[in-house]
PDB file with one MODEL, atoms N, CA, C and O in Angstrom:
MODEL        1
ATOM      1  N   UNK A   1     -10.462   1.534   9.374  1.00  0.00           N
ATOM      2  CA  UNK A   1     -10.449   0.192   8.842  1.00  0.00           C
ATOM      3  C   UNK A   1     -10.535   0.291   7.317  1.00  0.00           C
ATOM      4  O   UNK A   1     -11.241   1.122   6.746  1.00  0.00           O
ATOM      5  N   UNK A   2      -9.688  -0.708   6.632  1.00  0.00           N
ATOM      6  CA  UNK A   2      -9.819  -0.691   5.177  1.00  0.00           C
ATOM      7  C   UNK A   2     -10.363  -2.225   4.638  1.00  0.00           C
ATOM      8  O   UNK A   2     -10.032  -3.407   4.730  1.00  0.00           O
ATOM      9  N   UNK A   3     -11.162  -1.592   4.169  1.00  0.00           N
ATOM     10  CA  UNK A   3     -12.055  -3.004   3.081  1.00  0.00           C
ATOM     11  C   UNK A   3     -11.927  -2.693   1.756  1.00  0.00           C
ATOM     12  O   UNK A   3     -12.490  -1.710   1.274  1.00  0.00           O
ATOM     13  N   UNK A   4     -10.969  -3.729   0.873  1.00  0.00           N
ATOM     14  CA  UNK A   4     -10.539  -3.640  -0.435  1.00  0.00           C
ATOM     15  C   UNK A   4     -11.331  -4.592  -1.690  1.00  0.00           C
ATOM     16  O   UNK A   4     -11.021  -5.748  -1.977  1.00  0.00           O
ATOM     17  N   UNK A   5     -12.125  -3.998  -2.162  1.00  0.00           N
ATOM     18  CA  UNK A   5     -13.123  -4.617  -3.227  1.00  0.00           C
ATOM     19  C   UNK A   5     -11.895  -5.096  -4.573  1.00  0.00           C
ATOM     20  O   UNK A   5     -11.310  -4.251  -5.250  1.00  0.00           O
ATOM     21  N   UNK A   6     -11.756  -6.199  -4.690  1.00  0.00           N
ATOM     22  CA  UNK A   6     -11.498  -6.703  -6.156  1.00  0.00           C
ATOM     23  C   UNK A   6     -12.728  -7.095  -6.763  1.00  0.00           C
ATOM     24  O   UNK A   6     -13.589  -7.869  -6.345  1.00  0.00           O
ATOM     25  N   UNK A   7     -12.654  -6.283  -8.057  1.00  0.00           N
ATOM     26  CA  UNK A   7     -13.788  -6.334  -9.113  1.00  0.00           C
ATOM     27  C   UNK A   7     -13.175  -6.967 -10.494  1.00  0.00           C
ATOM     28  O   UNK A   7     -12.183  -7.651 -10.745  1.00  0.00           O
ATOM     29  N   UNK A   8     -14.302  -6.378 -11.310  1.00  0.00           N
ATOM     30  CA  UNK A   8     -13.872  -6.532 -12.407  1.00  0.00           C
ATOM     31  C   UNK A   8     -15.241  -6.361 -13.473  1.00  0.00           C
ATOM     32  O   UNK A   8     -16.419  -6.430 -13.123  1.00  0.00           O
ATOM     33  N   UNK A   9     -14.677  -6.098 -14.989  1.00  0.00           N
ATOM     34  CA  UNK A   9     -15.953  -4.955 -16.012  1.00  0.00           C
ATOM     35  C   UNK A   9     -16.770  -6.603 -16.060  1.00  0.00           C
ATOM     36  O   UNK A   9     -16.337  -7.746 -15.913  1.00  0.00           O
ATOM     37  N   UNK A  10     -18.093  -6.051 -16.332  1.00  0.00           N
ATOM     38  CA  UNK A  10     -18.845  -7.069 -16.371  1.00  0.00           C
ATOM     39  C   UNK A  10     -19.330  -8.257 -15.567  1.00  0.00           C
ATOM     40  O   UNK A  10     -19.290  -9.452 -15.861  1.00  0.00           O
ATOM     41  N   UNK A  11     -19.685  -7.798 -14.742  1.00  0.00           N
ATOM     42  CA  UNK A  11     -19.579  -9.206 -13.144  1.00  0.00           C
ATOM     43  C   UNK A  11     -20.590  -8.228 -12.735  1.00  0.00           C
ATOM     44  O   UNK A  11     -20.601  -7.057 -12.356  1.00  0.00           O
ATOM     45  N   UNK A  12     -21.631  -9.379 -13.010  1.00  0.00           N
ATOM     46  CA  UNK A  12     -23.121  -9.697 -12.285  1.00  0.00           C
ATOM     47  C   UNK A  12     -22.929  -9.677 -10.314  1.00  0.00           C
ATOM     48  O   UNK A  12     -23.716  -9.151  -9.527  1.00  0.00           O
ATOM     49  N   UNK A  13     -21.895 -10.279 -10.042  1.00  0.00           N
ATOM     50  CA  UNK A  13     -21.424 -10.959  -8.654  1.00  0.00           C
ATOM     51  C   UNK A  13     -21.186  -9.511  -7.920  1.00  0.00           C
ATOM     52  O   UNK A  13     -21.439  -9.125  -6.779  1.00  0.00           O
ATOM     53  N   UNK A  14     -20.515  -8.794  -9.207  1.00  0.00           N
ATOM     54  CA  UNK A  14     -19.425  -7.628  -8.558  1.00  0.00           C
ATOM     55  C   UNK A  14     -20.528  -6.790  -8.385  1.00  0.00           C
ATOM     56  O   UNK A  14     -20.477  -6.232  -7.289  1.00  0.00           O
ATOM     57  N   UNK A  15     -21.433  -6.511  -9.000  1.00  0.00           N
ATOM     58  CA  UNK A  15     -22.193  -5.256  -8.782  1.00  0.00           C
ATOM     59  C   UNK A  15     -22.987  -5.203  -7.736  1.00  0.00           C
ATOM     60  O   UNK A  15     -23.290  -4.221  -7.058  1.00  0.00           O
ATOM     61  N   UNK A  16     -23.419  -6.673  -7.596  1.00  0.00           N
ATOM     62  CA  UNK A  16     -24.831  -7.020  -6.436  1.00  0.00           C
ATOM     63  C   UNK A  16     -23.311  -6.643  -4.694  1.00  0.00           C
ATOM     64  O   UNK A  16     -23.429  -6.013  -3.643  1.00  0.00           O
ATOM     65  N   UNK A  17     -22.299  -7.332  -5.225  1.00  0.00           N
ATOM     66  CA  UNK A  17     -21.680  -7.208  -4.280  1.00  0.00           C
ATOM     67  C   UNK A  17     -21.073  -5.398  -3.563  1.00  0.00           C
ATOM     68  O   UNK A  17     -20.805  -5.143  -2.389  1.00  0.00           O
ATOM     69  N   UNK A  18     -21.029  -4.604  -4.562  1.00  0.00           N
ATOM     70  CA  UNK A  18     -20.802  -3.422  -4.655  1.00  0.00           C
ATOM     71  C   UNK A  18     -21.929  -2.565  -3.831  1.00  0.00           C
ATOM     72  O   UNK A  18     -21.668  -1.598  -3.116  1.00  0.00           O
ATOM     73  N   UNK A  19     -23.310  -3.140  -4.084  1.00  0.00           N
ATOM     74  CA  UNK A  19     -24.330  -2.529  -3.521  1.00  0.00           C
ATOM     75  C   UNK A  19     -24.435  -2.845  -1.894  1.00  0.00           C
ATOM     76  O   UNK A  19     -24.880  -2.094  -1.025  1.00  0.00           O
ATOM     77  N   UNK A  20     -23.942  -4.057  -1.758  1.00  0.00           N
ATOM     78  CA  UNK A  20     -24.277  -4.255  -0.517  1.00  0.00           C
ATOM     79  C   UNK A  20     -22.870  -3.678   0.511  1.00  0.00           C
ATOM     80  O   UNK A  20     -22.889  -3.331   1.692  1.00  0.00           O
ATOM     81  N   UNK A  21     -21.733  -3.741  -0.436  1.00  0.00           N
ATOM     82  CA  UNK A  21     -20.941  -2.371   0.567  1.00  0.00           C
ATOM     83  C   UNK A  21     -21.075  -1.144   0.826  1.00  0.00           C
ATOM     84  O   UNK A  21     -20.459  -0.534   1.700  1.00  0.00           O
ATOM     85  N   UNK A  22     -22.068  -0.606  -0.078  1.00  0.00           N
ATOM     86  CA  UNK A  22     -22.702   0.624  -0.159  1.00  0.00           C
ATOM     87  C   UNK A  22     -23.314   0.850   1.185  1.00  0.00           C
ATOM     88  O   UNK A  22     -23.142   1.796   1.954  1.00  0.00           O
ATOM     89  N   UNK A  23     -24.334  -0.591   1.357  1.00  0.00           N
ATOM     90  CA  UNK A  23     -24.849  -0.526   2.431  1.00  0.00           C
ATOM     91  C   UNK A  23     -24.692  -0.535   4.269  1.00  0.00           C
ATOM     92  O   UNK A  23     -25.234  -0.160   5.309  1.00  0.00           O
ATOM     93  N   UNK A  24     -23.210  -1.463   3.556  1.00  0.00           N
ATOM     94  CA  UNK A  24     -22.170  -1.287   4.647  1.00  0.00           C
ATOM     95  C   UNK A  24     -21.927  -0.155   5.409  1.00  0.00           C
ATOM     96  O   UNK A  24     -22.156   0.174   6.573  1.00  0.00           O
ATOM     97  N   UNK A  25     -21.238   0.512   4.139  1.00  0.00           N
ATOM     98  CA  UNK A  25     -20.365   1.641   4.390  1.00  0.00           C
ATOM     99  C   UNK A  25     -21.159   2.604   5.456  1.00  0.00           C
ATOM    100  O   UNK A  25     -20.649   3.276   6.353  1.00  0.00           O
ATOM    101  N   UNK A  26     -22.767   2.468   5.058  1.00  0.00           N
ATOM    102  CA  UNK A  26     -23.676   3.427   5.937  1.00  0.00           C
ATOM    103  C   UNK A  26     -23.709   3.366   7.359  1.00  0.00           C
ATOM    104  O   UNK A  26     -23.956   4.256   8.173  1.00  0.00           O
ATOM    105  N   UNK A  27     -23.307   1.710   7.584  1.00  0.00           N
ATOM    106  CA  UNK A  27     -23.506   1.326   9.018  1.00  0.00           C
ATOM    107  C   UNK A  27     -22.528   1.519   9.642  1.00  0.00           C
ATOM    108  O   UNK A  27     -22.495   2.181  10.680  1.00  0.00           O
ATOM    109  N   UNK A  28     -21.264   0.795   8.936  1.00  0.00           N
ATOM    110  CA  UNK A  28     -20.086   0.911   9.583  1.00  0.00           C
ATOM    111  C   UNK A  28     -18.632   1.913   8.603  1.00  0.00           C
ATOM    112  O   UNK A  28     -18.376   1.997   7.402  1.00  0.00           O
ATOM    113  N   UNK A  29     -18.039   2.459   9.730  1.00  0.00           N
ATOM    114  CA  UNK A  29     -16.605   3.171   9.513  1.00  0.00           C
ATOM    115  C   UNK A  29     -16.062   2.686   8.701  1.00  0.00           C
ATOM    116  O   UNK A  29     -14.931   2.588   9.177  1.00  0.00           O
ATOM    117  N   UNK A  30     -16.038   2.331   7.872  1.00  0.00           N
ATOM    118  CA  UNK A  30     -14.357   1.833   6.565  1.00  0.00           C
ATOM    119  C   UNK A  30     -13.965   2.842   5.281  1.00  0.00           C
ATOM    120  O   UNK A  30     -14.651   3.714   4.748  1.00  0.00           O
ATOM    121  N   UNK A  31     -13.167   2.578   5.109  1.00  0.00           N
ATOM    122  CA  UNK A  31     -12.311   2.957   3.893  1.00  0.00           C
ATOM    123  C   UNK A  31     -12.659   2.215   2.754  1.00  0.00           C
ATOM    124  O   UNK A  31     -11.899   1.271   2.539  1.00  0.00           O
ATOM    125  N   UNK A  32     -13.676   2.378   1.882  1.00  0.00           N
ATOM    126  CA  UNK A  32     -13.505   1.346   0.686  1.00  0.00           C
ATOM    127  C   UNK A  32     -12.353   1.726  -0.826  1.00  0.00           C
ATOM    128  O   UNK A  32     -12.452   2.841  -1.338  1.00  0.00           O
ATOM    129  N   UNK A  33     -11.358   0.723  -1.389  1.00  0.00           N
ATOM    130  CA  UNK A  33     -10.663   1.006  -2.167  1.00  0.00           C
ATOM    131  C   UNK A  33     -10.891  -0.378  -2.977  1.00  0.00           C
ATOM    132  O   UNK A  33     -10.559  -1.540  -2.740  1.00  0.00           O
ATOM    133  N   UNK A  34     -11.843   0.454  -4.397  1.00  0.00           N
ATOM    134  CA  UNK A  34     -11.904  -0.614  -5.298  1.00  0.00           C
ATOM    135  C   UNK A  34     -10.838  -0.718  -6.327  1.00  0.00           C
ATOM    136  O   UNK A  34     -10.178   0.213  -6.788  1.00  0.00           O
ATOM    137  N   UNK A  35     -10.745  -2.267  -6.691  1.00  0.00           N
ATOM    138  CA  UNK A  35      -9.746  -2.694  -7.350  1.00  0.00           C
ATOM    139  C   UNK A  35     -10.133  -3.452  -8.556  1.00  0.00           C
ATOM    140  O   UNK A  35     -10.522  -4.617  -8.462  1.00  0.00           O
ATOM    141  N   UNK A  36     -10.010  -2.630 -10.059  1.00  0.00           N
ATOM    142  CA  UNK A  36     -10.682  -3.532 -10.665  1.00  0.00           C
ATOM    143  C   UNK A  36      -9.721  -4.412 -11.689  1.00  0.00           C
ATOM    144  O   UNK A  36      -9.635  -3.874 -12.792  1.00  0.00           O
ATOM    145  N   UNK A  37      -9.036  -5.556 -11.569  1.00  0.00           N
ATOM    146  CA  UNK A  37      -8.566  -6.920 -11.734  1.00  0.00           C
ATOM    147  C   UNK A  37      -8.191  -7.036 -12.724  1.00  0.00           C
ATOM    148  O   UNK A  37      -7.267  -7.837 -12.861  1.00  0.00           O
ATOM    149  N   UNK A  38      -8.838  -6.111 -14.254  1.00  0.00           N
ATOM    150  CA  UNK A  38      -8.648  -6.512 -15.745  1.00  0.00           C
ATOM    151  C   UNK A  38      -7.573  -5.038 -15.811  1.00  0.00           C
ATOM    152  O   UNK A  38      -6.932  -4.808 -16.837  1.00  0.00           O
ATOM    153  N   UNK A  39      -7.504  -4.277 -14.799  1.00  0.00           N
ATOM    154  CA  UNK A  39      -6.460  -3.320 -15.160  1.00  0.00           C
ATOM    155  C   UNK A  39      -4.516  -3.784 -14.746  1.00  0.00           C
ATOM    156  O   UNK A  39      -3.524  -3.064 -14.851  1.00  0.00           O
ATOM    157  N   UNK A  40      -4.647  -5.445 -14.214  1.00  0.00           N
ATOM    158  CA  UNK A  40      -3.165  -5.676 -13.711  1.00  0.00           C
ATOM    159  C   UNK A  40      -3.389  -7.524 -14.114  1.00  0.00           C
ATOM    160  O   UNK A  40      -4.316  -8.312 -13.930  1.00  0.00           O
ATOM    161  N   UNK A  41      -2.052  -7.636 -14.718  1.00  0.00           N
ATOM    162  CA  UNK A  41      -2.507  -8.983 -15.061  1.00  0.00           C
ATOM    163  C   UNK A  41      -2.532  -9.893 -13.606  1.00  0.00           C
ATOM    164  O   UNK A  41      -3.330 -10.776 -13.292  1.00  0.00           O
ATOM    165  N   UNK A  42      -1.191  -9.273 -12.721  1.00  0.00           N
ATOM    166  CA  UNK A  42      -0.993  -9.847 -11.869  1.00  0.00           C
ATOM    167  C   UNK A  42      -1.939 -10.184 -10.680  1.00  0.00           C
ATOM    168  O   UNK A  42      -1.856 -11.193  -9.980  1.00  0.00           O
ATOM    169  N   UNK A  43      -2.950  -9.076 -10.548  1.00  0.00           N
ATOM    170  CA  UNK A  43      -3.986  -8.845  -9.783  1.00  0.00           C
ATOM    171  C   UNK A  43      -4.878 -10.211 -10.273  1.00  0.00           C
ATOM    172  O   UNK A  43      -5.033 -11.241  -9.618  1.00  0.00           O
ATOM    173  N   UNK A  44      -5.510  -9.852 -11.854  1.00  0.00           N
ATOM    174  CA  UNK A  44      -6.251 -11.107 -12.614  1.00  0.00           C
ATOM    175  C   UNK A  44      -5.426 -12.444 -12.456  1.00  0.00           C
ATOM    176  O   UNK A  44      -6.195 -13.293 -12.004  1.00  0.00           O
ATOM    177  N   UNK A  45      -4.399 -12.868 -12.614  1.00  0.00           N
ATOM    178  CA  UNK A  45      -3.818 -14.384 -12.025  1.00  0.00           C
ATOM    179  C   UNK A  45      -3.929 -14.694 -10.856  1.00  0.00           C
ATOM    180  O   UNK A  45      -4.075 -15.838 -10.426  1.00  0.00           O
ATOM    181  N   UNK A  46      -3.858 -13.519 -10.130  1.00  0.00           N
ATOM    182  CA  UNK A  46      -4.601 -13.796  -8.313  1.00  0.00           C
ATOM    183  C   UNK A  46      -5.369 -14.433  -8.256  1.00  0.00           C
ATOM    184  O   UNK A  46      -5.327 -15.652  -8.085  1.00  0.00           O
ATOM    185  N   UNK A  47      -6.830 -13.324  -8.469  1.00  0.00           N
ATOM    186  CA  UNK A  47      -8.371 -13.670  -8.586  1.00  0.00           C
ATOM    187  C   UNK A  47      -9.235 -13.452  -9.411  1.00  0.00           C
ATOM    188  O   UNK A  47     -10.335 -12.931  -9.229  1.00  0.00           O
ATOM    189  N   UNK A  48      -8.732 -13.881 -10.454  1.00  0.00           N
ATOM    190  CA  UNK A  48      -9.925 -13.882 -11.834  1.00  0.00           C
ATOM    191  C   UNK A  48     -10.720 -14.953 -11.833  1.00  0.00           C
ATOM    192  O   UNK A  48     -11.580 -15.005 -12.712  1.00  0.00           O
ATOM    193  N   UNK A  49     -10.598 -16.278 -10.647  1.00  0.00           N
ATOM    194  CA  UNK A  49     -11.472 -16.754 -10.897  1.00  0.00           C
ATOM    195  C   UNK A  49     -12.838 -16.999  -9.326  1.00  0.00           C
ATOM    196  O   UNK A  49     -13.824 -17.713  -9.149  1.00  0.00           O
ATOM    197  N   UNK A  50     -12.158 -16.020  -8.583  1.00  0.00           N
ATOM    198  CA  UNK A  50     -12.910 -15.744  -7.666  1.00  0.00           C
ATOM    199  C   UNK A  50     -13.016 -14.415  -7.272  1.00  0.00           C
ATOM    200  O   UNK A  50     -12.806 -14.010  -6.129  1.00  0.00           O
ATOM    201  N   UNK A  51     -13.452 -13.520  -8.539  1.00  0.00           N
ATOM    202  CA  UNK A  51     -14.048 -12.194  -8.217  1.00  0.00           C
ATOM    203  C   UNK A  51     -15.396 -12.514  -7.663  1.00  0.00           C
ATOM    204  O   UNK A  51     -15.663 -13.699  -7.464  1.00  0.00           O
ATOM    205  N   UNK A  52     -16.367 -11.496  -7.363  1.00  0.00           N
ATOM    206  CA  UNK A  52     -15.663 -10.598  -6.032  1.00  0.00           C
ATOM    207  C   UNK A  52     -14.909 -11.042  -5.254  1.00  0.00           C
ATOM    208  O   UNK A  52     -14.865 -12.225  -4.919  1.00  0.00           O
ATOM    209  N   UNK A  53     -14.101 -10.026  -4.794  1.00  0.00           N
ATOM    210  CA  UNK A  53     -13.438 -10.460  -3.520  1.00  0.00           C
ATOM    211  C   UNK A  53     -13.718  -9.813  -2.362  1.00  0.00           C
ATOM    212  O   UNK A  53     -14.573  -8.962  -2.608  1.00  0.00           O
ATOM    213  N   UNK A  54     -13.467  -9.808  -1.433  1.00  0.00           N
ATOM    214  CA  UNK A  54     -14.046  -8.736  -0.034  1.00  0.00           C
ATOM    215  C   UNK A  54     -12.409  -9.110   0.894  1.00  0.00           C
ATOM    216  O   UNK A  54     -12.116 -10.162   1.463  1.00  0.00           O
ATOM    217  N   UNK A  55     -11.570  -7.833   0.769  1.00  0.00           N
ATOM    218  CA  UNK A  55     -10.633  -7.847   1.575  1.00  0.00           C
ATOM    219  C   UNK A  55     -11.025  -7.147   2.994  1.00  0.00           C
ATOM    220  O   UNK A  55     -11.622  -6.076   2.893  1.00  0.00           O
ATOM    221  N   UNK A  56     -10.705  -7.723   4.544  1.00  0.00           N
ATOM    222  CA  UNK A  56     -10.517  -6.690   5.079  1.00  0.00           C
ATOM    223  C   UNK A  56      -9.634  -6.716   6.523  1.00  0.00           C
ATOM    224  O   UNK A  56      -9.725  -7.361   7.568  1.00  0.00           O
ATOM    225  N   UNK A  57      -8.698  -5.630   5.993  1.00  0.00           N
ATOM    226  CA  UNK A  57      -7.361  -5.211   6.837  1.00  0.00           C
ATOM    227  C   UNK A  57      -6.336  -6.348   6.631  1.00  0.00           C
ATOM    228  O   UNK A  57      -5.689  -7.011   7.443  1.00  0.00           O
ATOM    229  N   UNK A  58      -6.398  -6.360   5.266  1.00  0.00           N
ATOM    230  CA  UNK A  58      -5.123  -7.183   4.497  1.00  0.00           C
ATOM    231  C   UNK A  58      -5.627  -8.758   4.271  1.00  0.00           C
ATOM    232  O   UNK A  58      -4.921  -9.528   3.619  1.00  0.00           O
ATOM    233  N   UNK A  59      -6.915  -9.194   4.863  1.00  0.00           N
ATOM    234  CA  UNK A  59      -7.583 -10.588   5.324  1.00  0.00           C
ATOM    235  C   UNK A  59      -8.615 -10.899   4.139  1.00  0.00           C
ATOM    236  O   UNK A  59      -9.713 -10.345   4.205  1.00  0.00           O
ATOM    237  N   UNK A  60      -8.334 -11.761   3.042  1.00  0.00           N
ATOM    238  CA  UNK A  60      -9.448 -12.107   2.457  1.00  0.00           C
ATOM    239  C   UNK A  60     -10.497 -12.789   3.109  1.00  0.00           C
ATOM    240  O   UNK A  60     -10.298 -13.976   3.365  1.00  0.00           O
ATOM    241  N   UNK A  61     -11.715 -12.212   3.471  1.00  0.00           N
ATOM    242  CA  UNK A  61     -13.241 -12.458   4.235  1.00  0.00           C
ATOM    243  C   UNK A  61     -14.262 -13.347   3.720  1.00  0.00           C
ATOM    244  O   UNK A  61     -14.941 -14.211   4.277  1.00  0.00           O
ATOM    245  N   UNK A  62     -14.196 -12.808   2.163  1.00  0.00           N
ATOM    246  CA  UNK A  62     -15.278 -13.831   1.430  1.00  0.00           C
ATOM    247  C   UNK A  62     -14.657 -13.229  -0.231  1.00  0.00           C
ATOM    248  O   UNK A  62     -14.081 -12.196  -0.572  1.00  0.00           O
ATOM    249  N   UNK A  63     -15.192 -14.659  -1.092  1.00  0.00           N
ATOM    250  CA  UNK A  63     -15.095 -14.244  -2.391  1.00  0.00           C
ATOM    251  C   UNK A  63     -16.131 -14.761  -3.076  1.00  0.00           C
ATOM    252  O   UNK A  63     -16.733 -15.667  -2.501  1.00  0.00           O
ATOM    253  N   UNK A  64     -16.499 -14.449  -4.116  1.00  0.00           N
ATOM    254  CA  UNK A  64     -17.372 -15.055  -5.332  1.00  0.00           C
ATOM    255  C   UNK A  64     -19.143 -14.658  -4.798  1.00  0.00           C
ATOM    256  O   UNK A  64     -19.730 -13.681  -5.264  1.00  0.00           O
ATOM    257  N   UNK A  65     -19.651 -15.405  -3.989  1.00  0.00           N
ATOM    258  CA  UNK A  65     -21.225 -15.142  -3.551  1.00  0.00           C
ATOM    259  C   UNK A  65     -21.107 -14.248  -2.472  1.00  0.00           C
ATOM    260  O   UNK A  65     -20.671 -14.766  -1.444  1.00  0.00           O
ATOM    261  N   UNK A  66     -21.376 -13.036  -2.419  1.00  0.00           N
ATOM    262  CA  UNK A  66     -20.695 -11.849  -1.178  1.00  0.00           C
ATOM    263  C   UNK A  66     -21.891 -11.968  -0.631  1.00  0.00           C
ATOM    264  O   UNK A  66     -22.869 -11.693  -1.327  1.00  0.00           O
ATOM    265  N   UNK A  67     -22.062 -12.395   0.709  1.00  0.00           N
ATOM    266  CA  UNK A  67     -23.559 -12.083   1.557  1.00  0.00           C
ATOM    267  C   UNK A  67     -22.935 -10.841   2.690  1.00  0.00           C
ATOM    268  O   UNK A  67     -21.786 -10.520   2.990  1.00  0.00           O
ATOM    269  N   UNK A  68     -24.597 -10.229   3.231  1.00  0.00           N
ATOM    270  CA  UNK A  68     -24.219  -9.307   3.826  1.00  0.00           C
ATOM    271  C   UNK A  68     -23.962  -9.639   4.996  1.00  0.00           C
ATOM    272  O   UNK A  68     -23.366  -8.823   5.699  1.00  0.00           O
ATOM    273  N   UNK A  69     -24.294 -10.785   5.478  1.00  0.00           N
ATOM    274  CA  UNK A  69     -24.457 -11.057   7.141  1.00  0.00           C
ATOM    275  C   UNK A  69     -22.783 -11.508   7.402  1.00  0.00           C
ATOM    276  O   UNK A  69     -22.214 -11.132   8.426  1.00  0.00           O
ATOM    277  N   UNK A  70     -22.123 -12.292   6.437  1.00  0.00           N
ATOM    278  CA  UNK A  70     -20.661 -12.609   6.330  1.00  0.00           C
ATOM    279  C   UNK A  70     -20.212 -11.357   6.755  1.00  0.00           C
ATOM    280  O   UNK A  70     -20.205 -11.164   7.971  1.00  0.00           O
ATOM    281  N   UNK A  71     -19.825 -10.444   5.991  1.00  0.00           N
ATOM    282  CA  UNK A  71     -19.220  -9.315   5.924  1.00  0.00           C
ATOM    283  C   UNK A  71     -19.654  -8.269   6.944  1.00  0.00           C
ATOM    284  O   UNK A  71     -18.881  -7.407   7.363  1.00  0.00           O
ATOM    285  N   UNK A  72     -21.130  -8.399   7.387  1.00  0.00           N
ATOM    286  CA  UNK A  72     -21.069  -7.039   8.622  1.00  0.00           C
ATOM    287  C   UNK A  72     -20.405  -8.032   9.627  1.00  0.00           C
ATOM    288  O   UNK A  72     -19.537  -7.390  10.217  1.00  0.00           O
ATOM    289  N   UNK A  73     -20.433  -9.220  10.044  1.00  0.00           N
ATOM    290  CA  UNK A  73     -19.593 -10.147  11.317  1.00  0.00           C
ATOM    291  C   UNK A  73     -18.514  -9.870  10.746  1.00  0.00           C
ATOM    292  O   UNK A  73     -17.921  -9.008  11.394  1.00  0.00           O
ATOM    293  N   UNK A  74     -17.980 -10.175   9.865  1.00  0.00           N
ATOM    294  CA  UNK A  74     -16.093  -9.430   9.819  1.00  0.00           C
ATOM    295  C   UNK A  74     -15.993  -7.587  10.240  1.00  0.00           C
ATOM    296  O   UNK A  74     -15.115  -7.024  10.892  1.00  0.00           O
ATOM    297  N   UNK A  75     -17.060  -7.071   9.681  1.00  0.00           N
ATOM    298  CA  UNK A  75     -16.526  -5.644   9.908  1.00  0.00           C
ATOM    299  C   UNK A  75     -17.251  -5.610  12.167  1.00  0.00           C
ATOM    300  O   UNK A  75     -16.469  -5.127  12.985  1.00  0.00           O
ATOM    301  N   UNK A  76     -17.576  -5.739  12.284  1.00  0.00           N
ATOM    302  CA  UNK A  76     -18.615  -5.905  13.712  1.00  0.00           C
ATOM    303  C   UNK A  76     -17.115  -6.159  14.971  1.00  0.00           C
ATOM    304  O   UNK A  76     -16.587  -5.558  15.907  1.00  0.00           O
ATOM    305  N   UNK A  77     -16.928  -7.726  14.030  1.00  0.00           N
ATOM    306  CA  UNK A  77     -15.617  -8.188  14.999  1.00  0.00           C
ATOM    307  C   UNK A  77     -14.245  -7.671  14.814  1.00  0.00           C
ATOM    308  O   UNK A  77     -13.300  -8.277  15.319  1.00  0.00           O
ATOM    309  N   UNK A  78     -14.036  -6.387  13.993  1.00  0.00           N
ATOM    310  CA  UNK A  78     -12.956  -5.666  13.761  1.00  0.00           C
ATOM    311  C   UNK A  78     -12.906  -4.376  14.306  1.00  0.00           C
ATOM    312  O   UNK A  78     -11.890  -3.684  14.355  1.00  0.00           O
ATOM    313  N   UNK A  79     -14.069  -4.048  14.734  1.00  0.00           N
ATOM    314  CA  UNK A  79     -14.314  -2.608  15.041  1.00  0.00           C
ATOM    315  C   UNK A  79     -14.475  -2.518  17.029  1.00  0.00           C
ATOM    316  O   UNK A  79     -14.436  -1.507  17.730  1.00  0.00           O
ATOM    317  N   UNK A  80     -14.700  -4.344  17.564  1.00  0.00           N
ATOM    318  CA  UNK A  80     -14.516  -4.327  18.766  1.00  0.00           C
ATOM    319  C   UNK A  80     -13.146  -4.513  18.893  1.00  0.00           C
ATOM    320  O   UNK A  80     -12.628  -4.546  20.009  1.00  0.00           O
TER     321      UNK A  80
ENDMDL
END
């Protein structure tokens, strides 16, 4: 399974959100591939105004306030 982090330098949101995939990653199987937003403009006209983002398996899940209980029920109901 792949879960795709859009970030970006300086984001309070992004880091708290970063930690708690960390925590993820421990529980559950994924692939994390971070993406950080100020390196493509096209990426930043996407979602520069709802970084974080939490992709997973092509499916935007959650953006902006990343909780953990959101995101282990997306990874939980992907892995049955």
């Amino acid at each position: 399974m792949q879960v795709v982090f859009y970030t970006r330098n300086q984001c309070h949101l992004c880091k708290e959100a970063k930690e708690l995939l960390t925590i993820l990653k421990n529980e559950y199987s994924f692939e994390l591939i971070e993406k950080n937003i100020d390196e493509s403009d096209e990426l930043t006209e996407k979602y520069g105004l709802m970084i974080p983002v939490i992709e997973i398996n092509q499916e935007i899940v959650q953006y902006g306030q990343i909780d953990y209980f959101t995101i282990s029920n997306c990874l939980k109901e992907r892995l049955c």
